[in-house]
C-alpha positions in Angstrom: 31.3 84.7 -81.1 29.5 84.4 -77.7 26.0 85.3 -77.5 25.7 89.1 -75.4 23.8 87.3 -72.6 26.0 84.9 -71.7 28.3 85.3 -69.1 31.7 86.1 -69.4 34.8 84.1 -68.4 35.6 83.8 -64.8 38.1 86.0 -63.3 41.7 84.6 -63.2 41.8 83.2 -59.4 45.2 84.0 -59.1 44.5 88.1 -59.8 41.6 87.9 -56.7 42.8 87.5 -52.9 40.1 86.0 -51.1 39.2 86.9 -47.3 40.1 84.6 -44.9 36.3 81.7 -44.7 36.2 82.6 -40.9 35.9 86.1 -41.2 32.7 85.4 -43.6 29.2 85.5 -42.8 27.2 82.7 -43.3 25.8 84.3 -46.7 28.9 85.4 -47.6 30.2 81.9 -47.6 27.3 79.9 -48.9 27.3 82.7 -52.0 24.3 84.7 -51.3 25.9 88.1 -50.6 29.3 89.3 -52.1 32.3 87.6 -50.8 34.0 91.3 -50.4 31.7 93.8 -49.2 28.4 91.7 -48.4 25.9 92.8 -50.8 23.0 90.9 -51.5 23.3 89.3 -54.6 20.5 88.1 -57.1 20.6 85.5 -59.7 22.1 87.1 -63.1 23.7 90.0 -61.5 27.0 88.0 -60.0 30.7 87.0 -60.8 31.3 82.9 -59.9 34.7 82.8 -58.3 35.1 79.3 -58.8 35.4 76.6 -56.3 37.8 77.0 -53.6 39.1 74.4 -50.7 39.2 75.0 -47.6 39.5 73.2 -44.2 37.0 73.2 -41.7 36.3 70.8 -38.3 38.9 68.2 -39.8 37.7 68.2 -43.6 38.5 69.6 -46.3 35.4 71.3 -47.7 35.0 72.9 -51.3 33.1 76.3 -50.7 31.7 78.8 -53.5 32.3 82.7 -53.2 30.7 85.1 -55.3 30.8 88.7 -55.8 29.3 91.4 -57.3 29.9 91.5 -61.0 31.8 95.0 -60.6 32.6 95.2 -56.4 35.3 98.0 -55.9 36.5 95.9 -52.6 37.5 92.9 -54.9 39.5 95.6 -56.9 41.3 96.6 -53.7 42.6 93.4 -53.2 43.7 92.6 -56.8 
């Protein structure tokens, strides 16, 4: 039995659509604001959506989106 604080599994990554990394902000990208809708996010009060690969100036860079733990624009794109 998991303890009430602790997290929660992460979504399944193959329910949630991610936007396209260029259409990101900065924040959005580096995992300070919600990957979906851009809210602010603060330490507890976030869903990890795991590593993702993507391909930027010739690399291939891992990046790290987050949302809000209940965003209804991740919901729209399920």
């Amino acid at each position: 039995m998991r303890h009430p604080s602790t997290p929660g599994p992460p979504p399944d990554r193959r329910l949630v659509t991610l936007p396209p990394v260029v259409t990101l902000s900065a924040q959005q990208q580096r995992g300070v604001h919600c990957v979906f809708c851009g809210t602010a996010l603060h330490t507890g009060a976030v869903r990890d959506l795991g590593p993702q690969l993507t391909e930027a100036h010739g690399s291939v860079v891992q990046w790290f989106p987050r949302s809000c733990p209940s965003c209804p624009a991740e919901q729209a794109c399920r």
